[in-house]
N, C-alpha and C positions, 0 to 999 in steps of 0.2 A: 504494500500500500504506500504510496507517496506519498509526501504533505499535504499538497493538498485534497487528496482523497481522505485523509483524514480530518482536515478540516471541514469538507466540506458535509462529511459524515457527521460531526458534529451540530454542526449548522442548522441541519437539519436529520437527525436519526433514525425516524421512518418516514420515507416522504410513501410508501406503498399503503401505510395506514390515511395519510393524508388524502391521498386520491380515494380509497376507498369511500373515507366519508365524505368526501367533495363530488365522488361519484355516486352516493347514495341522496346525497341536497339534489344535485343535477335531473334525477329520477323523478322524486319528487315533484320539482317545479315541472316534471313535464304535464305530471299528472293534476297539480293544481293551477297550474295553466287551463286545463280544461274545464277545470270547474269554471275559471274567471272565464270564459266562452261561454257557459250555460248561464241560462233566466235565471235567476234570485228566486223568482215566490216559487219556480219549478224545483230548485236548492232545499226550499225550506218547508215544502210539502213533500219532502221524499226520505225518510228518516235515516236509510241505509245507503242514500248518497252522502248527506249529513255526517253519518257518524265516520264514513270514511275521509272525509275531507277534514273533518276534527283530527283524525289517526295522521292523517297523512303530514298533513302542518306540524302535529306532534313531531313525530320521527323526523321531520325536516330540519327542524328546530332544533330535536337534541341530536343530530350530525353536526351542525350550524355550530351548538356547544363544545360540543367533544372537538373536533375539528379546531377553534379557539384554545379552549382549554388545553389542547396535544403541542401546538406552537408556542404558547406561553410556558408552559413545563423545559419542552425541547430549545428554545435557547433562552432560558435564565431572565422573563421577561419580571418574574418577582413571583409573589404567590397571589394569587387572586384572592378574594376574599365571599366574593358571589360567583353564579357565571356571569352575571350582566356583567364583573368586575374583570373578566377575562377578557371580555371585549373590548374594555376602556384599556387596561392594559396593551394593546393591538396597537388603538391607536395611540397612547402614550411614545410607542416605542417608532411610530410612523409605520407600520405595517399596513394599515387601513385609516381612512379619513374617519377624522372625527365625528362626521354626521354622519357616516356608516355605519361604527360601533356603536352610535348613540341608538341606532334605530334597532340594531341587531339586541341592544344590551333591552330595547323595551320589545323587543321579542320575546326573552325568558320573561318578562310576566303573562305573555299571553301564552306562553305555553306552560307554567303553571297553572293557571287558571284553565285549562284545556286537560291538566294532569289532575289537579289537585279537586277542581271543583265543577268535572267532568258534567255534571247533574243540571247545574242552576249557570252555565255556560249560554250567553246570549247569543242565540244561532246567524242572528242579525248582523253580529259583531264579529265572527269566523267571517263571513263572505266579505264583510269589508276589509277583514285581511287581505283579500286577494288581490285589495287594489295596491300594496303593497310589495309584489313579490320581483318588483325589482331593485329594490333590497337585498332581495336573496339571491338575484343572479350576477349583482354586484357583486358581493362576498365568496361567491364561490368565484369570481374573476379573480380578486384580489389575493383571496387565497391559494389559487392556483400559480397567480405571478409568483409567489414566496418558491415553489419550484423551480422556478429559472434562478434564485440567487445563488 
């Protein structure tokens, strides 16, 4: 191994976990893509569109997380103290712009409240997520530029 194959190993130690969850966001948005193509009151009269569109946001979100959280671990960004806090660390360190991590960091509340309070979850307020998911196809950009360093 060279130097800088070690460094660069360092830099970054698994970028094949990284793609995974970058390619598991990527999945995701293709399928909540679709949902933001369907009518709303056709969304919110179909329970098992619904619930999967809740799931799918879920899972998109804690990739979105994990993903965050694997970068700030893998180069010494500090210790997060939330996930939202992972995020801000991101852009602390100029990884991602600050109004990305800001949006990404009020993500984990809405997927808590997706996780946490599954039940009493305003189905009204899922679909206007989706006016949002270019957010997420930011962050999975941003995160994938971290691959070419």
């Amino acid at each position: 191994m060279t130097g800088s194959d070690v460094t660069s190993s360092t830099h970054m130690v698994d970028a094949e976990r990284l793609l995974t969850l970058l390619g598991r966001v990527a999945a995701r948005l293709q399928v909540l893509t679709t949902y933001a193509e369907a009518d709303p009151e056709e969304l919110l009269d179909d329970e098992v569109r619904l619930g999967h569109l809740k799931y799918t946001f879920q899972t998109a979100l804690e990739a979105c997380i994990d993903a965050a959280q694997h970068v700030v671990a893998d180069r010494g960004l500090g210790t997060p103290t939330s996930n939202a806090d992972a995020f801000r660390l991101l852009a602390r360190s100029g990884l991602v712009e600050p109004s990305l991590a800001a949006s990404m960091a009020g993500s984990v509340g809405f997927r808590n409240v997706l996780v946490h309070g599954y039940a009493e979850v305003d189905d009204r307020l899922v679909i206007e997520h989706l006016a949002h998911l270019v957010d997420l196809r930011a962050y999975v950009q941003a995160m994938t530029a971290l691959l070419d360093d």
